[in-house]
N, C-alpha and C positions, 0 to 999 in steps of 0.2 A: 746196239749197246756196246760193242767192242772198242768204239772209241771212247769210252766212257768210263768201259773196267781197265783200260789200261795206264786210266788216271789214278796217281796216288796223291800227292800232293796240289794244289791248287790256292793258288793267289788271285785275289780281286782288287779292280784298283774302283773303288767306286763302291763296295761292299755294302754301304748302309742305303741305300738306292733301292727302291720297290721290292725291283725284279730283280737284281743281284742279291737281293741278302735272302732269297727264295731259292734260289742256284746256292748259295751258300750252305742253307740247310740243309737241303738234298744231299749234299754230296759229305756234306756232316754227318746226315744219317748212315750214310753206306760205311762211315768208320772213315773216309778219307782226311788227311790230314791238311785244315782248311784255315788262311788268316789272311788278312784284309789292309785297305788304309780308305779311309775316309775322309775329308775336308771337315768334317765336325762330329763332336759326340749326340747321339741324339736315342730316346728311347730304342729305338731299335737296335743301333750299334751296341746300347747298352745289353740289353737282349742277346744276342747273337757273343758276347762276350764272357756273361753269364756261361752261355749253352758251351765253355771249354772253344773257343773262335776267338784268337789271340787279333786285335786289332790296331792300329795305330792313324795318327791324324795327322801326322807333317810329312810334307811330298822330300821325302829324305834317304834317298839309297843306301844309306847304310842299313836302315831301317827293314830296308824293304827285302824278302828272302831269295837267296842265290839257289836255294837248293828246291825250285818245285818243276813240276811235269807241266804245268802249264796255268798261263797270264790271261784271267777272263778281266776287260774293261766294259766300262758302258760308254757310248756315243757321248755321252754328257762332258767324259771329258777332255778338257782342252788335251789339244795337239802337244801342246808345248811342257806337258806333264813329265817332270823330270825323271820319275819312276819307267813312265811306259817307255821313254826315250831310250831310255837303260835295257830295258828290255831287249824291247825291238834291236836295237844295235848289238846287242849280245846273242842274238839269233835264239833266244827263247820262243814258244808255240805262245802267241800273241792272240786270240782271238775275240771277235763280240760277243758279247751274251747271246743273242740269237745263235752264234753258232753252237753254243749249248747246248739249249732249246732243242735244234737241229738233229744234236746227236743224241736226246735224251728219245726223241720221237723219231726217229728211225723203226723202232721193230714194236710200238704199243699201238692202240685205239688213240686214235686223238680226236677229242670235242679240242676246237678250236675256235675263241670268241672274239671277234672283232667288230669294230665301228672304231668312228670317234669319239661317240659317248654313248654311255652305258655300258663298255663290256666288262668294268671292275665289275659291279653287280651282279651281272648277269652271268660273269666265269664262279664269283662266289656262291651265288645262287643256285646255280647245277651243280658244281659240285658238291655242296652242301646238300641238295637232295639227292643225289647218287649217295652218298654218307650215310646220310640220316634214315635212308629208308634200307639201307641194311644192304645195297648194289656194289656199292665201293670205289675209290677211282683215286685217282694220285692227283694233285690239286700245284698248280703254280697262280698263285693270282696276284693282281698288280695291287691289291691294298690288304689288309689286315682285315679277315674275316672275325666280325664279335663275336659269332658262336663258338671260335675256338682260339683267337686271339694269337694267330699266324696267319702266313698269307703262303705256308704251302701244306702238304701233309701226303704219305707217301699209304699204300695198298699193297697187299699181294694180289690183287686183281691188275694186270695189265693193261689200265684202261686212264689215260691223263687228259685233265681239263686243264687247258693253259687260254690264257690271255696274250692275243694274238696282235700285238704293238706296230701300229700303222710307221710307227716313227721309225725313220732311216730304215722303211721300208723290210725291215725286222722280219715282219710276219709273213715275208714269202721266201723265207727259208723252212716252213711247216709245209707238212702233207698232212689237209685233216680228213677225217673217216668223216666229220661232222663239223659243218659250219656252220657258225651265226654271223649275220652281217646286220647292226644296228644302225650304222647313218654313214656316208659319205661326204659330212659336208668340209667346206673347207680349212685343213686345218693344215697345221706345219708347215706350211707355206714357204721356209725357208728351207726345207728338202727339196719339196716337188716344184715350186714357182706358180704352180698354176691348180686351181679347183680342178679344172679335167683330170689333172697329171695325180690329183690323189682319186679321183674317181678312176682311173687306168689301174690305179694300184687293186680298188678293192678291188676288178672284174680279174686281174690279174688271180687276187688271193681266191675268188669264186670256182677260178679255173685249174688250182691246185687240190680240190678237193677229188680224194680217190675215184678211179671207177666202182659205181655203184653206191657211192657215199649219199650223203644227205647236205644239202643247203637251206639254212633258212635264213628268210632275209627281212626285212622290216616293210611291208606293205608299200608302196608308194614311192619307194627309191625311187632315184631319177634314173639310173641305168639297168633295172630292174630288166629288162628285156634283153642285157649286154652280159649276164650272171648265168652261168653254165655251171650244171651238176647233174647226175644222173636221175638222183630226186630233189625236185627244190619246188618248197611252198613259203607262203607270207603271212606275218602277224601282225595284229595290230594292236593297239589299245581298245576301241570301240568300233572300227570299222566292220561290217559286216561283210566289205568285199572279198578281205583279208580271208587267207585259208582257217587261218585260226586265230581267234580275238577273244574280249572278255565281253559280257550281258549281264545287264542287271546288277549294276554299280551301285553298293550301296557305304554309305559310312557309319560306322559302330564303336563308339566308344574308342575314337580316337586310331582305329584301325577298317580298313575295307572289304568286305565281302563281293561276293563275285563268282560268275559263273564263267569257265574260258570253254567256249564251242570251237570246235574242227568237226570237219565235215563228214569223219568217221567215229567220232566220239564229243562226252560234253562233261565235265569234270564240274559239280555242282558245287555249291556254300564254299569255295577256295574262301580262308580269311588269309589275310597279308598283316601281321602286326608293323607294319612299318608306315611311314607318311611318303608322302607326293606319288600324284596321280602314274607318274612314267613308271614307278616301279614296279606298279600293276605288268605297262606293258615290259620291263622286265621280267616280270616272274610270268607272263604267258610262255616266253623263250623258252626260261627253263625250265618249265613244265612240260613245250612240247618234245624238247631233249628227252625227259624223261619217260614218256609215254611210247618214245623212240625205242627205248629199251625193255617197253612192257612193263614197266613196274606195275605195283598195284596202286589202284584211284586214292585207297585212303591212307596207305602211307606216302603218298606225294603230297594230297590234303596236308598231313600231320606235319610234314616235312618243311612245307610252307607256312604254317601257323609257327614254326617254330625257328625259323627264322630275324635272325635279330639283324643283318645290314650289317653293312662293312663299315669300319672306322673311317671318316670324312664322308660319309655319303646320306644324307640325311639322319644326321646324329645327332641326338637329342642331348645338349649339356643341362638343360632346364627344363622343368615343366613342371610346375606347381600356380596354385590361384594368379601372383606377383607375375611374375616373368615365363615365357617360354625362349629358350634359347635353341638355334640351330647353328650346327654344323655342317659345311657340303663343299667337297672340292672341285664345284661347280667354277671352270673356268675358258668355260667358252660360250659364247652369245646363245644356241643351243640349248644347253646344259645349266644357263641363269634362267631361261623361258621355262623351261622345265620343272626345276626350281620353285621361281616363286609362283607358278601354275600352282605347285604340290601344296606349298605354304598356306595360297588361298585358297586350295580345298578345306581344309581342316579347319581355317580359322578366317570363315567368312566376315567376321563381323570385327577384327582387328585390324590397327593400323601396324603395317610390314613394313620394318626399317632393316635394310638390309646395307651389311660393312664387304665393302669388296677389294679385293686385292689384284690387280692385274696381275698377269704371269707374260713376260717375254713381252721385251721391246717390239720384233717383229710381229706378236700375234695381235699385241694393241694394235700398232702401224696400218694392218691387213685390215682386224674387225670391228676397227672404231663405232661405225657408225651400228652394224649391229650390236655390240656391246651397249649402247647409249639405248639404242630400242628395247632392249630386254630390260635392263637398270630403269627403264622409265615405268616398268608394270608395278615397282614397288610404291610405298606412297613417301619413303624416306629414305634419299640414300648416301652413305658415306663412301668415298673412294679412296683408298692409301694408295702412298707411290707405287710406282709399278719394281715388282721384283724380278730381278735380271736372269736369275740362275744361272745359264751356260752363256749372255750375252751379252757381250759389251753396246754402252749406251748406244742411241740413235740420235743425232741432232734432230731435234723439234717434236721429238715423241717422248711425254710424260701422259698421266695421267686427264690432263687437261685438254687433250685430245677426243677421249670419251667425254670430259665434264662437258664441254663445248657442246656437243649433240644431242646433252639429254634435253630433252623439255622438261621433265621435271620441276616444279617450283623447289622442294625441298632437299638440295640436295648440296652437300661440303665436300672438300678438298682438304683432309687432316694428318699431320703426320700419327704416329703409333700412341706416342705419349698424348698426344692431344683427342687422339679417337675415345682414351681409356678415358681423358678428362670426362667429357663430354657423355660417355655412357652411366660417369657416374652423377652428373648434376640432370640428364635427361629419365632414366629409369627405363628405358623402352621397354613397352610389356612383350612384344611379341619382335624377336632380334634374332636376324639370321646374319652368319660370316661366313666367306666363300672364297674361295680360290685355291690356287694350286701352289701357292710360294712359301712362307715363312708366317702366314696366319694362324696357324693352328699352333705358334707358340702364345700367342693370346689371347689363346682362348680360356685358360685357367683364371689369369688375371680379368678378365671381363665378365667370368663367370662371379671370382671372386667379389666381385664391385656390386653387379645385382643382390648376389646373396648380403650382404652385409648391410644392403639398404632395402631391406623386405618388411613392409610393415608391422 
């Protein structure tokens, strides 16, 4: 932590960003004197602004402070960012969030949570039952936990669950005590080039785990035999080869019951208040984390009943007779299967019209055609343009890329204004939106539309 206490001052260039404005409050808490710059105002900047985090939004050197100890950015942003340029050429201590990270987890316990999909939930998830059952632990998480409506939170127990960012290969600047590894498949493609080259990564991150630590990895991986730790067992959702999985799957009142066996213990009637089936096999994970630590059966129980899911991840903006509305930053072929798997669990007997947002020219480019397979399990589907974020266009890669491969009969090509049209003269009863871009500013507005046409 010495590189850490001998931070007074600190600037972000990227501030309102998951994982930076979690580093942000961190170092808020310790009293450190902390301000930002952002590309747009958004509830969280808003937030973090509130909390005394003096922030600003135009890439403006005048603006931007001469007098701090050190410039954390995120990978996101461009090169050509006139602040960091300033920086760097002024020989300021310039570094990535992961290097943070790095020096935050130097001398604590680190649960370390990684895959491509599911480690939001499943970082919220343990941490949330180390919390709730009275264990304790320092929280960095990549989304906005509902139980407590932040996405860090800090302990006098020395012991931090972080989300372990596959991206620009981030998460193998950790040494964890404790890993999860959820999926390997291929994603960011424009880091690594290649599916093997992010499966090297995870066996890479497997093999940074302390001597004497713990791994656990998701049943079935492809490199499962390639993952080294001194303990390492596998979960599954219902697989019984799995060291530890869930039995006896039942649904109740719009939430699931369930039993999670390992092969030294068996944790009975677990309820999960939350929807889709994967998050069962999320909360096996963080269950078996927490069992790790001996807690007791019924405050983990409690702890998981009480559980409300992270902001974008199966988020309920509706649910009354008229309408059910979902929310989910469901943005990878993966993580849509998943998805509307969970969708039709709960609501067998509904037609599932789900509004999707591509994320990243390269990720369409790459998973066209699985994107088009997953999109095809709903029975209605709308697609918006694809959102760039960090990347300028691609000749011949829009949306119509996936439209092309879905077989689907029902399915459109709408701009934002047109999608809203259209939710309002169709009424869909049961409407999921998804992706990782600029969707979930319309989600108020689509919310609005059904409510105001409710029988």
């Amino acid at each position: 932590m010495s590189a850490i206490n001998n931070i007074q001052k600190v600037y972000f260039i990227g501030i309102g960003g998951i994982g930076m404005s979690a580093l942000a409050r961190y170092f808020h808490s310790l009293g450190k004197a902390v301000s930002g710059y952002d590309r747009t105002s958004t509830p969280l900047t808003k937030e973090l602004e509130q909390s005394g985090i003096a922030i600003h939004y135009e890439d403006n050197i005048e603006l931007a402070p001469k007098d701090v100890d050190v410039v954390v950015y995120t990978p996101a942003i461009p090169a050509s960012h006139t602040e960091l340029i300033y920086y760097r050429e002024h020989n300021y201590k310039v570094v990535k969030r992961s290097d943070i990270l790095q020096w935050i987890t130097e001398s604590s316990f680190n649960i370390c949570i990684g895959g491509t999909h599911g480690k939001t939930t499943i970082t919220a998830m343990t941490a949330h039952l180390l919390r709730d059952t009275g264990y304790g632990c320092n929280a960095f998480l990549g989304g906005i936990s509902s139980n407590y409506n932040t996405n860090f939170w800090s302990s006098e127990r020395n012991v931090v669950v972080v989300e372990a960012d596959e991206y620009d290969r981030s998460f193998l600047k950790l040494v964890p005590d404790v890993a999860v590894i959820t999926a390997m498949d291929p994603d960011h493609l424009d880091i690594y080039g290649t599916a093997q080259e992010v499966e090297n990564a995870f066996v890479q991150f497997s093999n940074r785990v302390k001597t004497g630590g713990l791994l656990i990895s998701k049943y079935g991986l492809k490199r499962t035999a390639d993952l080294h730790a001194t303990h390492h067992y596998t979960y599954s959702f219902n697989d019984a080869s799995a060291d530890v999985y869930a039995a006896n799957i039942k649904v109740e009142n719009g939430a699931y019951r369930y039993d999670v066996i390992h092969n030294e213990w068996t944790l009975k009637d677990v309820v999960l208040n939350m929807g889709g089936l994967h998050n069962i096999e999320n909360s096996i994970a963080a269950i078996a984390v927490s069992k790790y630590f001996g807690i007791d059966n019924d405050k983990i129980k409690t702890a998981v009943a009480n559980f409300k899911g992270v902001k974008r991840r199966f988020e309920y903006w509706l649910r009354n007779e008229d309408h059910v509305m979902i929310d989910d930053y469901a943005h990878h072929p993966e993580e849509l299967k998943a998805l509307i798997s969970g969708v039709r669990s709960l609501y067998r007997n509904e037609q599932c019209t789900v509004i999707f947002q591509p994320h990243l020219f390269s990720r369409t480019n790459d998973l066209a055609k699985e994107f088009a397979e997953s999109l095809d399990m709903a029975d209605e589907v709308i697609l918006l343009p694809i959102y760039p974020a960090r990347e300028l266009p691609m000749e011949g890669v829009t949306s119509e890329l996936i439209f092309n491969k879905m077989k689907l009969e029902h399915k459109k090509i709408l701009s934002k204004e047109a999608m809203q049209q259209w939710v309002a003269e169709h009424q869909p009863k049961l409407l999921v939106m998804c992706g990782a871009g600029d969707i979930d500013t319309l989600l108020q507005p689509v919310k609005t539309i059904l409510e105001s046409n409710r029988r």
